[in-house]
C-alpha positions as CSV (number, residue, x, y, z in Angstrom):
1,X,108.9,-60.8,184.8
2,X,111.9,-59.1,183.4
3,X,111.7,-56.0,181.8
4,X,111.5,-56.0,177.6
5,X,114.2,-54.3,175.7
6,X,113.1,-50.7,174.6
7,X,110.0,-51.0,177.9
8,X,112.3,-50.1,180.3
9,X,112.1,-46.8,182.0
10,X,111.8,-44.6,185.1
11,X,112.8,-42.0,187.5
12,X,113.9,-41.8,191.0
13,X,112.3,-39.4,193.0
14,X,114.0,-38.4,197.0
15,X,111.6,-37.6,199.9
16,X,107.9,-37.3,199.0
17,X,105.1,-38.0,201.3
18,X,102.7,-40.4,200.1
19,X,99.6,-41.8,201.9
20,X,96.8,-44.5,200.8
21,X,94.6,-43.4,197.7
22,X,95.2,-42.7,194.0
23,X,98.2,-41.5,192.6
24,X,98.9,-40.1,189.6
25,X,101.4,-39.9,187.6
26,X,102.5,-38.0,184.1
27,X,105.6,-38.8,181.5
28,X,107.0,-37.9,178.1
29,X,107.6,-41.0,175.9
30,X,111.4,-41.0,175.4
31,X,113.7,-43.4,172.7
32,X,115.6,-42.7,169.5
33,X,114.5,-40.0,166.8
34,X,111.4,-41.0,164.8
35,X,110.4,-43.1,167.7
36,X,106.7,-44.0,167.6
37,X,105.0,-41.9,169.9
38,X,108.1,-39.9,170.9
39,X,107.5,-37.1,173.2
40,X,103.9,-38.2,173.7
41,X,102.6,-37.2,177.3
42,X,100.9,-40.2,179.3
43,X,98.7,-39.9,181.9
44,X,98.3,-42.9,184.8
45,X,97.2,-43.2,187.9
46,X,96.8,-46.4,190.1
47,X,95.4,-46.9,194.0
48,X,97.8,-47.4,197.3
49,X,95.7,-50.0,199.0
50,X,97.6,-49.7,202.4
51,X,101.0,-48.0,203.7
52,X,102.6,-50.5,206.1
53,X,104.5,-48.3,208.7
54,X,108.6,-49.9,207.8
55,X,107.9,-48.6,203.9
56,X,110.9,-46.3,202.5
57,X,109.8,-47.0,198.7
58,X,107.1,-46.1,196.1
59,X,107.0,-47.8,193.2
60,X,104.9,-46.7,190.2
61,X,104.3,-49.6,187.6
62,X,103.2,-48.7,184.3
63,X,102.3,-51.1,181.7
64,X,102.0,-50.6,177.8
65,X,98.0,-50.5,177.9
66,X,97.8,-47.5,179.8
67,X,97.1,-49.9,183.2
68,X,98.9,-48.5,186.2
69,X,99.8,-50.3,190.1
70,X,101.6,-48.5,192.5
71,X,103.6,-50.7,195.6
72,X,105.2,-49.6,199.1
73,X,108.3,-52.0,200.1
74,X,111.0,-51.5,202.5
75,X,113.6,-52.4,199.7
76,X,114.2,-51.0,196.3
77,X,111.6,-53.2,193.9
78,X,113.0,-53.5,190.4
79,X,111.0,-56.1,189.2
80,X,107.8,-55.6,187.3
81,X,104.7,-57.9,188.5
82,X,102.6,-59.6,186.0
83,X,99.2,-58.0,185.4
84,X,96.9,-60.5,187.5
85,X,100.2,-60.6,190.2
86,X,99.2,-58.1,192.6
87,X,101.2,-59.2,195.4
């Protein structure tokens, strides 16, 4: 699924330890003055099923209802999976 205009975001973050479990995760809603919901903290947090051992990348998805899934990969992932598409 490719990314809507104005739904794209994110950060990249260097060297963090991560292990199976929940993660969580907390942002400021950015975009252009008088922005609905500008500067609006959100809160998410999804489960790490499983770690294989070649990962080298977290990736956090969050989508517009507040529903969060985190992947591992051993390549850079920037590609959003559908809801029911947990691959």
């Amino acid at each position: 699924m490719a990314y809507e205009p104005g739904n794209v975001g994110g950060k990249i973050v260097c060297c963090v330890r991560v292990k199976p479990g929940p993660i969580s995760i907390e942002y400021s809603l950015g975009g252009p003055e008088g922005a609905t919901r500008l500067g609006e903290r959100i809160r998410a947090t999804a489960v790490l099923q499983e770690l294989p051992g070649n990962s080298k990348f977290l990736t956090m998805h969050v989508y517009p209802s507040g529903t969060a899934y985190a992947e591992v990969s051993r390549q850079y992932v920037d590609e959003r999976p559908e809801l029911g598409d947990k691959r």
